[in-house]
NUDO-779375 format. One record per residue (C-alpha): residue in three letters; x, y, z. Coordinates in steps of 0.02 Angstrom, whole numbers, m for minus. Example, Ala and Ser with C-alpha at 12.3 -4.5 7.8 and 13.67 -1.06 7.14 Angstrom:
REM residues 2
PT  rest    east   north      up
PT   ala     615    m225     390
PT   ser     684     m53     357
This chain:
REM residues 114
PT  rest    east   north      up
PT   unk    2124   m4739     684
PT   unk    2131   m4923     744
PT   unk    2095   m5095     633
PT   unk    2234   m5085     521
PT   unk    2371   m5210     527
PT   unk    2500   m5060     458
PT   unk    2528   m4886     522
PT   unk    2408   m4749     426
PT   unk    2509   m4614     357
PT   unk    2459   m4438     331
PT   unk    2498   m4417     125
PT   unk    2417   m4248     121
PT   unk    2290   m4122     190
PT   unk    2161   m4021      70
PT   unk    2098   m3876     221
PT   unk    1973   m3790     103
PT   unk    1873   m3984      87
PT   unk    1915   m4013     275
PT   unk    1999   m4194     197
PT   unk    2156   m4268     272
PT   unk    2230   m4397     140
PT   unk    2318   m4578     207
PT   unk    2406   m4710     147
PT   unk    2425   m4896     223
PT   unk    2590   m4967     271
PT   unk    2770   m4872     268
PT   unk    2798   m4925      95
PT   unk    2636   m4836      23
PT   unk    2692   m4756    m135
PT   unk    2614   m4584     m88
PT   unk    2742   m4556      31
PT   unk    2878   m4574     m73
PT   unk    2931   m4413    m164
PT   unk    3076   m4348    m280
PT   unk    3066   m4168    m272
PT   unk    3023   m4023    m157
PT   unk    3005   m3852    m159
PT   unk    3071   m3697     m65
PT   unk    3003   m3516     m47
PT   unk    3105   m3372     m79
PT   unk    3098   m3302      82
PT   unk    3132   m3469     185
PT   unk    3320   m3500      74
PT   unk    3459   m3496     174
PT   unk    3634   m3459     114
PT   unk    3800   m3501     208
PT   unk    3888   m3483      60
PT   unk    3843   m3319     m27
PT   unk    3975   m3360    m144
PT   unk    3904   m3521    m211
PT   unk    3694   m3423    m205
PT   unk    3605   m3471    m353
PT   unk    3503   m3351    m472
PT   unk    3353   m3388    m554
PT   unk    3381   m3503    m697
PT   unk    3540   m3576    m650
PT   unk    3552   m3757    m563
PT   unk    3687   m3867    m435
PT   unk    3737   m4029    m404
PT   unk    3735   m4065    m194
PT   unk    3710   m4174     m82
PT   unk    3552   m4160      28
PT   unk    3447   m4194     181
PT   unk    3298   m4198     239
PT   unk    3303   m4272     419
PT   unk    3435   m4255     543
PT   unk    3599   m4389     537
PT   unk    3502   m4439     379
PT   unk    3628   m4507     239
PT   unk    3677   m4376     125
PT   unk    3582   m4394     m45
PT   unk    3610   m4351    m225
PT   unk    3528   m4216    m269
PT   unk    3499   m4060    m398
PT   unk    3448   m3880    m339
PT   unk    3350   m3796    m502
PT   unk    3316   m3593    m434
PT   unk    3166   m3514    m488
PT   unk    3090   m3348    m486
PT   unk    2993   m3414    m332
PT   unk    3126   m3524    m229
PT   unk    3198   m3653    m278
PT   unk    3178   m3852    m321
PT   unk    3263   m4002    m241
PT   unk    3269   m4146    m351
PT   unk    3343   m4310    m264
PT   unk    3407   m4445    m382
PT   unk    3312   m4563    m270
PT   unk    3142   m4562    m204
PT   unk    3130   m4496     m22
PT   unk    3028   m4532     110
PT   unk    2895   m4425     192
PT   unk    2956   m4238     138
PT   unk    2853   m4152     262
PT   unk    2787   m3958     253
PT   unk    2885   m3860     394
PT   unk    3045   m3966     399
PT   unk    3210   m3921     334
PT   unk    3314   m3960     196
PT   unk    3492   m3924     193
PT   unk    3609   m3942      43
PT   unk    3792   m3999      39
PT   unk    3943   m3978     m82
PT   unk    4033   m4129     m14
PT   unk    4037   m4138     186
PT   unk    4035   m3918     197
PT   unk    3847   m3852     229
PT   unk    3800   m3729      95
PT   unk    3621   m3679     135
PT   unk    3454   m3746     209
PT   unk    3288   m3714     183
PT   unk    3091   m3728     253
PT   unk    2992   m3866     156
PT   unk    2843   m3801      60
C-alpha cells in the first residue's frame, strides 16, 4: 500500500474475518513483543540433559533472528510448549521463525514460533 511516509507493518492476521492488521512506522508499538510461545512438538533439545518439564523454568540467552545479539531471557515449560520471556521488548516475533536458546555462548535448543 502506497501514501504513507513510513513502512506499513503486518502486526497480525485474523483468517476467519479475512483482516490483516498494520501498524505505521518501525517503531509502532504493536510490533514490539516480550514473550512468545512454542508448541510441544516444534521444541528442540541439544541438550537432553538441561530439557525442561512442565512447571519448571531457565534463565538463557535467546534469539530470534540470525547474528542477532543474544538477549536475556526466561524459558517457563508448560503442558503445551513452552514460553520465552525476553527482559526486553523484541521486535517483530514472527509465526514460522525460530527461536533458539543459549546457556552462555553453547546452543541448548531451538524452537518454531507460534
Amino acid at each position: 500500500m502506497g501514501g504513507y511516509q513510513e513502512p506499513l507493518f503486518v502486526i497480525d492476521t485474523d483468517v476467519k474475518k479475512n483482516i490483516i492488521y498494520t501498524g505505521i512506522g518501525r517503531n509502532h508499538p504493536g510490533l514490539y513483543r516480550k514473550y512468545l510461545f512454542i508448541q510441544e512438538e516444534n521444541i528442540h533439545w541439544i541438550r537432553d540433559d538441561i530439557s525442561l518439564k512442565n512447571g519448571e523454568d531457565l534463565d538463557v540467552f535467546c534469539r530470534i533472528r540470525y547474528r542477532q545479539p543474544l538477549q536475556k531471557s526466561k524459558l517457563y515449560k508448560v503442558k503445551k510448549g513452552m514460553f520465552v520471556e525476553f527482559e526486553k521488548m523484541q521486535f517483530a516475533i514472527t509465526e514460522g521463525q525460530f527461536a533458539a536458546w543459549y546457556l552462555g555462548l553453547e546452543l541448548i535448543g531451538s524452537g518454531i514460533i507460534y
